[in-house]
N, C-alpha and C positions, 0 to 999 in steps of 0.2 A: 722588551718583549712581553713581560706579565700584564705592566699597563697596556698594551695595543691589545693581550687577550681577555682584560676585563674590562675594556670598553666595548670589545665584539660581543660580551655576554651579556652584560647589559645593556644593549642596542636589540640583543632577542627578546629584553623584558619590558622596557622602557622607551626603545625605539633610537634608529642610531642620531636623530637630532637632541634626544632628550640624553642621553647617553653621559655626555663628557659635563653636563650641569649635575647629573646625580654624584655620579664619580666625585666631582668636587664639592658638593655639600658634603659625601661621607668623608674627606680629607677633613675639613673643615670643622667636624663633631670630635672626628678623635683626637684633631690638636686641643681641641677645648676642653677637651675631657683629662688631656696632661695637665692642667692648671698651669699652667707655664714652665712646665719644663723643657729645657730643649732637646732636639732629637738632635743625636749625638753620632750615629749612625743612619743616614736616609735609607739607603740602600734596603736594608735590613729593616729598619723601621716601614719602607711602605709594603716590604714583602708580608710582614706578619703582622701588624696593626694595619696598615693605612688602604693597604687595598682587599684584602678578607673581606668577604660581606658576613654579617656576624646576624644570622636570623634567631629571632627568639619564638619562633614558631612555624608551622607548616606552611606559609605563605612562603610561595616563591618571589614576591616582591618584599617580601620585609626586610629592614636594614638597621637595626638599634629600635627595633620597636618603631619604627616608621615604615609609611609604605613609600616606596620609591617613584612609584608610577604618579602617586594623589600630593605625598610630602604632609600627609595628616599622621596622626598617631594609627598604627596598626591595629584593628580591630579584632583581628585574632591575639595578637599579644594581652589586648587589654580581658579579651575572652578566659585565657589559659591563666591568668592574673588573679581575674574573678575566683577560677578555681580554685588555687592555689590558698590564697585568703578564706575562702568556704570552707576547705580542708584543714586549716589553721586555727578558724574561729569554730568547726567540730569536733578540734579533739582538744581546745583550751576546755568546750563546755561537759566532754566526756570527763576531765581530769576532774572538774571543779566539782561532777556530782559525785563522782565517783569516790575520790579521794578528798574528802572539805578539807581537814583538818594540817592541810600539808602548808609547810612556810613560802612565802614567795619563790625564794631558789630554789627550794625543793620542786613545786610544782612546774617552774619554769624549765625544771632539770627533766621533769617526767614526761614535758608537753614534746619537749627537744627530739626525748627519745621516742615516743611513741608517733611523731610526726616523722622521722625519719624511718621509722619501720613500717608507717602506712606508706610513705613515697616510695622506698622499695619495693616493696607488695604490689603497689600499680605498677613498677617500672616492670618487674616479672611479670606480670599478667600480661602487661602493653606487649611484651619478648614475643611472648607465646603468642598472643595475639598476630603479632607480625610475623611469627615463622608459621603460622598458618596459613595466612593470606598469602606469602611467598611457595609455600606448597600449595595451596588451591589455585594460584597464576599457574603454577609450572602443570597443572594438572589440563587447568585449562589448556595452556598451551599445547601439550598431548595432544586434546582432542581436536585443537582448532587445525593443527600440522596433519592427524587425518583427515578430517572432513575435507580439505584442500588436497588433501592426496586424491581421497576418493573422490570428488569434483573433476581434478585436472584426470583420471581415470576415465571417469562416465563421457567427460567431453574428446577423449582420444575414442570411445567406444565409439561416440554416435559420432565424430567425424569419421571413423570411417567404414559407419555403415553406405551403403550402396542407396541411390534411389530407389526407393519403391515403385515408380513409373515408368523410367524408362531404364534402370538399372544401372545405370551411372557409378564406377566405383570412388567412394570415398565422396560421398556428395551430402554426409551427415542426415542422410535418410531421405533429403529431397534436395534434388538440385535447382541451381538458378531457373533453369528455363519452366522445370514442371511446377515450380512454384511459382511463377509468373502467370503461366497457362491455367493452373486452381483457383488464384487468386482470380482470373478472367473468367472464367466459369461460373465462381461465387457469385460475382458481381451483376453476370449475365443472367445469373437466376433472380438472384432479388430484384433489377430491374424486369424482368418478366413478373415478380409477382404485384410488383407495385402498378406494371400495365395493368394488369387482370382486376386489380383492386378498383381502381380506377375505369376503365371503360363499360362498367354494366353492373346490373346487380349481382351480389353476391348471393343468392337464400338457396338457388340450386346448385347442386353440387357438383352433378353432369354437367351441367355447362360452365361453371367455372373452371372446371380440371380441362375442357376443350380448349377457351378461352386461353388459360394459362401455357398452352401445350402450343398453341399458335404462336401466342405474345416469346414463347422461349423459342418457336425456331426461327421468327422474324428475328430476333435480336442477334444470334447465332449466328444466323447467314450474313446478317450484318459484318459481325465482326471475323469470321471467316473470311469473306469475301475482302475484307482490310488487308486480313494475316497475307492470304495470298495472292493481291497484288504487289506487298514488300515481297514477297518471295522470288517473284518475278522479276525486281528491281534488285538483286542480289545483294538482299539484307543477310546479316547472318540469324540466325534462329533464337539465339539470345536477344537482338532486338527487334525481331517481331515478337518473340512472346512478351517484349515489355512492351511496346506499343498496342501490342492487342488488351494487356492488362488498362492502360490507359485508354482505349478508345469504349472497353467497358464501363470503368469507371466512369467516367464521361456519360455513356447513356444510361448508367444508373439515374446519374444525376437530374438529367433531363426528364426521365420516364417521371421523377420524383417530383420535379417542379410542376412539371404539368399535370399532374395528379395531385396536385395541392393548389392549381390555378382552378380544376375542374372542382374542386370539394368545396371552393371556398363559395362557390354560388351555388353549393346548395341548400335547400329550405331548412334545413339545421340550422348549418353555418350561419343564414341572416338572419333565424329566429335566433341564435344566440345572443347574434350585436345587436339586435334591436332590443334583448330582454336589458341587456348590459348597458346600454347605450339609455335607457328608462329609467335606470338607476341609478346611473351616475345625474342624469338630471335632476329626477329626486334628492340624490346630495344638493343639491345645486352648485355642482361643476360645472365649471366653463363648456363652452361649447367645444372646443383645440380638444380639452382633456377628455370630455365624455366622447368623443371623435376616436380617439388613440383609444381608450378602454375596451371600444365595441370591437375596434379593429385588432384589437389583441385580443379579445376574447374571439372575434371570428376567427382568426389564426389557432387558437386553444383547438377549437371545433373541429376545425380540418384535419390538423395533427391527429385527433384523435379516433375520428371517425376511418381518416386512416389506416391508422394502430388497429381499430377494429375490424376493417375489410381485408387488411392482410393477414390476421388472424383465420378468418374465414379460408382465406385462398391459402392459404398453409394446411388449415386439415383439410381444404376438398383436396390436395395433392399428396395426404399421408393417408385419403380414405385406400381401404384395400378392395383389388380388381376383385374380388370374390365378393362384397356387399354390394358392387356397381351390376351384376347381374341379378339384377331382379330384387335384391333385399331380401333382408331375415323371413320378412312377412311372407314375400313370394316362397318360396324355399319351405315354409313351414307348411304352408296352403297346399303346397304339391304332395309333401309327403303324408299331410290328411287325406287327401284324396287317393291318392294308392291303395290299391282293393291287398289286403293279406292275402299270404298263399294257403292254400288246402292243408300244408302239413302243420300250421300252426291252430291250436287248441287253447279258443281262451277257456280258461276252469271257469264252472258255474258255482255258485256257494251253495253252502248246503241248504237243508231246508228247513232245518230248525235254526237258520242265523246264523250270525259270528260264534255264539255259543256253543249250538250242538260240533260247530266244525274242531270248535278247540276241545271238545271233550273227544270230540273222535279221535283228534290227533293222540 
């Protein structure tokens, strides 16, 4: 049984074909290490020498200062080694200044003791070192077992909050169908603006907010008139509102291709590949390669002019209905022109100036 459980353990370290070869190389060290004595009891002999793995450092593969996994010399052994020798040749050279005049045995008696009182001093230190770190896990651990309280907390809150749409209880504040139905909405807007982007100039603001306001109820009706004819075919409402999300999606897509077919021939677009397309010649690129550079850079163009037209139609549709009546301008022009009433008195100044007024005062 101990052998079947220290081949399972190191089959976690070394892997279960590598397993029963390590196993037997560490048999195979410690008999060598008897010099040839015989093992007089097996039983006993492989419970407490043959099967022990015997680490001389933090490595969980090391085995006699060998790694298990490689069968090199363990590099942390030879590491904590170095130490050890560091610490041995700093307090021979501490003894030798310190104390010159002392006899071989004597100093070798002093090095003994004062190398064993610095090993102490780290092993205490090392103590406390580790019973900090074991209070700052368990500390941690505190906080990690509330955060996960309060997570699995917030996540009982918001499942069961209600929908905010249709009121749905326990629908973690939006259920399946209304979140199907926003997501189609989303979709249904930004293909409307990517229309609007695309079919006409943008510079006027009135008529791209028209534009936009048509492009959004063609799509709309579109996909309305989808939603209900499943309706009619007695879909249930869960899957028309995913099909209506997907037929949005859908003509986002399309609105978007074809607004990137119509950008790509415009006088931008082929003044770009023709500039790119001039320069990659001047390299003297291939014809194939200067071909593909202009066509990506035409692409560049489209994308971005794009970027920029839907910028435009995004704030003609955040401009507010109060500037769309006439403008600041008009609106200021009106209230110049208004005649005052009778009862207001503008003051004249005095007539010795700013001067005499301020002494009057």
């Amino acid at each position: 049984m101990a052998l079947k459980a220290e081949l399972r353990r190191l089959a976690g370290i070394v892997g279960s074909e590598q397993a029963p070869v390590v196993l037997a190389e560490r048999l195979e060290r410690r008999l060598t290490a008897q010099h040839g004595e015989p093992v007089r009891e097996p039983v006993g002999w492989l419970l407490s020498r043959g099967l022990p793995q015997r680490a001389e450092c933090y490595a969980t593969a090391c085995d006699d200062q060998v790694r298990m996994d490689t069968g090199l010399v363990c590099p942390s052994c030879e590491l904590l080694i170095g130490d050890r020798r560091a610490l041995r040749h700093q307090v021979v050279r501490a003894v030798a200044a310190e104390l010159p005049g002392l006899a071989p045995a004597e100093a070798q008696a002093e090095v003994g003791r004062r190398l064993s009182r610095e090993v102490a001093l780290r092993a205490a230190r090392d103590a406390v070192r580790r019973e900090h770190a074991v209070a700052e896990r368990a500390r941690r651990e505190v906080a990690w077992a509330q955060q996960r309280q309060e997570l699995t907390e917030a996540e009982a809150r918001l499942a069961a909050r209600a929908c905010e749409e249709c009121g749905v209880p326990e629908a973690a504040g939006l259920c399946l169908v209304c979140s199907q139905n926003r997501t189609a909405r989303e979709a249904v807007e930004q293909a409307a603006q990517v229309a609007a982007a695309a079919s006409g100039p943008v510079e006027d603001l009135r008529l791209v907010a028209g534009r936009l306001a048509a492009c959004r109820v063609r799509l709309e009706r579109e996909v309305a008139r989808e939603s209900e004819r499943l309706r009619r075919e007695g879909m249930p409402e869960a899957a028309v509102a995913w099909e209506a999300r997907t037929l949005a999606e859908q003509l986002l897509r399309e609105e978007r291709a074809a607004a990137m077919a119509s950008l790509l021939d415009t006088e931008e677009a082929r003044a770009e590949a023709d500039r790119v397309f001039a320069i990659e010649q001047a390299r003297r690129s291939g014809e194939l390669q200067a071909r593909g550079a202009a066509e990506q850079a035409r692409q560049r163009c489209a994308e971005f002019l794009l970027a920029q037209r839907l910028g435009q139609v995004r704030g003609a549709d955040r401009t507010p209905a109060s500037e769309d009546d006439g403008g600041w301008r008009s609106r200021l022009a009106a209230l110049a022109a208004r005649p005052l009433d009778d009862g207001v008195r503008v003051p004249q100044p005095a007539s010795g100036g700013c001067r005499e007024a301020v002494s009057a005062a």
